[in-house]
C-alpha positions as CSV (number, residue, x, y, z in Angstrom):
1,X,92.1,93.5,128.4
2,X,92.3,97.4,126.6
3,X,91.7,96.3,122.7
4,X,90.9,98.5,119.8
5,X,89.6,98.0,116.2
6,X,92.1,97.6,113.4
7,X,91.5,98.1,109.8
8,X,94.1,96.8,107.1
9,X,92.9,98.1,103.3
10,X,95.4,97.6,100.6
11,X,94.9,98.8,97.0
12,X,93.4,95.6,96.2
13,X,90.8,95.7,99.0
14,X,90.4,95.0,102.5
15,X,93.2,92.8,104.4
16,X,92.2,92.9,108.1
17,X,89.8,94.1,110.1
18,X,89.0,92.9,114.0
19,X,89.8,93.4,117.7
20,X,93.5,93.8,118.2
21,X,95.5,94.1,121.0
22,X,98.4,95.6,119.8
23,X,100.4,96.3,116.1
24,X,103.9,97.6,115.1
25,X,103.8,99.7,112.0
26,X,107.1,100.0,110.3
27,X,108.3,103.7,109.5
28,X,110.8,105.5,108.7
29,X,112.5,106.3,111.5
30,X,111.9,102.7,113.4
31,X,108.9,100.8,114.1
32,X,105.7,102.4,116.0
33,X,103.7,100.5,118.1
34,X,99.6,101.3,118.5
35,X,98.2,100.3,122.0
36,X,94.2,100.6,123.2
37,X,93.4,104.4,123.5
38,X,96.5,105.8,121.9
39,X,96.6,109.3,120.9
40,X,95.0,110.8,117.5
41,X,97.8,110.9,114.7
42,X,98.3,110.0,110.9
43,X,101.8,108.5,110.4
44,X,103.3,107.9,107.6
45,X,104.5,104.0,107.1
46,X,107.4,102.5,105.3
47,X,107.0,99.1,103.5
48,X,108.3,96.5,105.1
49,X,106.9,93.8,108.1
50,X,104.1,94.5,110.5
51,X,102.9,92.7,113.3
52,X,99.8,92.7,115.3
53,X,97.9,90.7,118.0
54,X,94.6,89.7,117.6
55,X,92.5,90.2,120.8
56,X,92.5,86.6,122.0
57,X,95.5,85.5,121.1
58,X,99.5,85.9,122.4
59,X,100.7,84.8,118.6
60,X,101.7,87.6,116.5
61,X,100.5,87.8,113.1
62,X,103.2,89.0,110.5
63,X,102.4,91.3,106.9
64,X,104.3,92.8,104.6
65,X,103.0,95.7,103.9
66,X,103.9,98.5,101.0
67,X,104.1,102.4,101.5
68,X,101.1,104.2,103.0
69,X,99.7,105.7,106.2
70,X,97.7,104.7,109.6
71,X,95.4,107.0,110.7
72,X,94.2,106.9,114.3
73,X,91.2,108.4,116.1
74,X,89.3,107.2,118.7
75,X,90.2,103.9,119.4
76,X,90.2,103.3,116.0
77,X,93.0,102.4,113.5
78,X,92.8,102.0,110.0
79,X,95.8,101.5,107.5
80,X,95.9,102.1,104.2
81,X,98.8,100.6,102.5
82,X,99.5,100.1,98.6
83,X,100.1,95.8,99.2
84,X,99.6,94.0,102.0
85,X,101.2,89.8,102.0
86,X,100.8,87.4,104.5
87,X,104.1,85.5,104.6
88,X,103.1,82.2,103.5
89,X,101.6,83.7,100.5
90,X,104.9,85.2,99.3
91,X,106.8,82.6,97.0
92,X,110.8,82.9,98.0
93,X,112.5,81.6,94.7
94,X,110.3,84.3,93.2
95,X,111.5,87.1,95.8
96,X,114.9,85.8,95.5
97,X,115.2,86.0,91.7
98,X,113.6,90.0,92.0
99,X,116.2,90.5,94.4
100,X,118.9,89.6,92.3
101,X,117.2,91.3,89.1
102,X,117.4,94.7,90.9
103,X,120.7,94.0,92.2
104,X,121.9,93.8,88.6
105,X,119.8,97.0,87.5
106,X,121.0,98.9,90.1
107,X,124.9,98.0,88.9
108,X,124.2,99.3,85.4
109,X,124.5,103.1,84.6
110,X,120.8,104.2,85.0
111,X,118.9,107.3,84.9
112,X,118.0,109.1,88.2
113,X,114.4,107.6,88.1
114,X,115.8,104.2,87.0
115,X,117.6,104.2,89.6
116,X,115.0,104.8,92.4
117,X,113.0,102.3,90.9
118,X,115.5,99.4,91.0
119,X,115.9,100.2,94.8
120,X,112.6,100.6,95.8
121,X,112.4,97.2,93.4
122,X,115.3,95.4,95.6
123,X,113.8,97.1,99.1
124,X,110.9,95.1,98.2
125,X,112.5,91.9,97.8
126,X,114.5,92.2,100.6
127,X,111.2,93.0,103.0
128,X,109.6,89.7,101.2
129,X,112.7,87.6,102.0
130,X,113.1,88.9,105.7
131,X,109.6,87.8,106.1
132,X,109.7,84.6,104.4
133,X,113.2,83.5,106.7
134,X,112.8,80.5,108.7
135,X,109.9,79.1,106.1
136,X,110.3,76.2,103.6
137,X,110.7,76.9,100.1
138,X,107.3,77.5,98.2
């Protein structure tokens, strides 16, 4: 079976790190997908849901992640993102009331900046809902 090491460091330290077998990196343009012995690159990722299989396994682990970038070199991948979630930490009522927080910023005159921020700030909520579908309340 062709694995490879995956790193996952967030801004408040270190997520992940093990044997993987495969992950799927949202960017922006689509979703990438990092096998064993793919080629060198950087690439720039989105926020948003990523998923990876740990070496002996078929389930896929699920993340949110924030912006940042995967570098990978051989064999080797390691990800540094600005937040990284697992979905069942993720409280919905809370993502749910951001959501509609930004939704209400974002229909008020703003400034430019303002602006940006209120739709990165819904973008976010959005990510942690998609994620959280199909779970209980927390």
């Amino acid at each position: 079976m062709n694995t490879y090491y995956l790193r996952v460091i967030a801004a408040t330290g270190e997520f992940f790190h093990g044997k993987v077998r495969s992950a799927i990196v949202p960017q922006f343009d689509g979703e990438k997908e990092i096998l064993a012995h793919h080629e060198d690159m950087i690439i720039a990722i989105k926020g948003g849901e990523m998923r990876f299989q740990v070496e002996d396994s078929d389930e896929w682990q699920e993340v949110l992640v924030g912006k940042g970038f995967a570098q990978i070199a051989n064999n080797r991948v390691v990800i540094l993102v600005e937040t990284a979630e697992r979905p069942e930490d993720i409280d919905r009522a809370r993502a749910e009331e951001a959501k509609e927080r930004a939704e209400e910023q974002l229909r008020q005159k703003q400034s430019i900046q303002e602006y940006y921020h209120s739709r990165a700030s819904l973008q976010r909520a959005m990510a942690r809902l998609k994620v959280t579908s199909g779970r209980r309340n927390s």
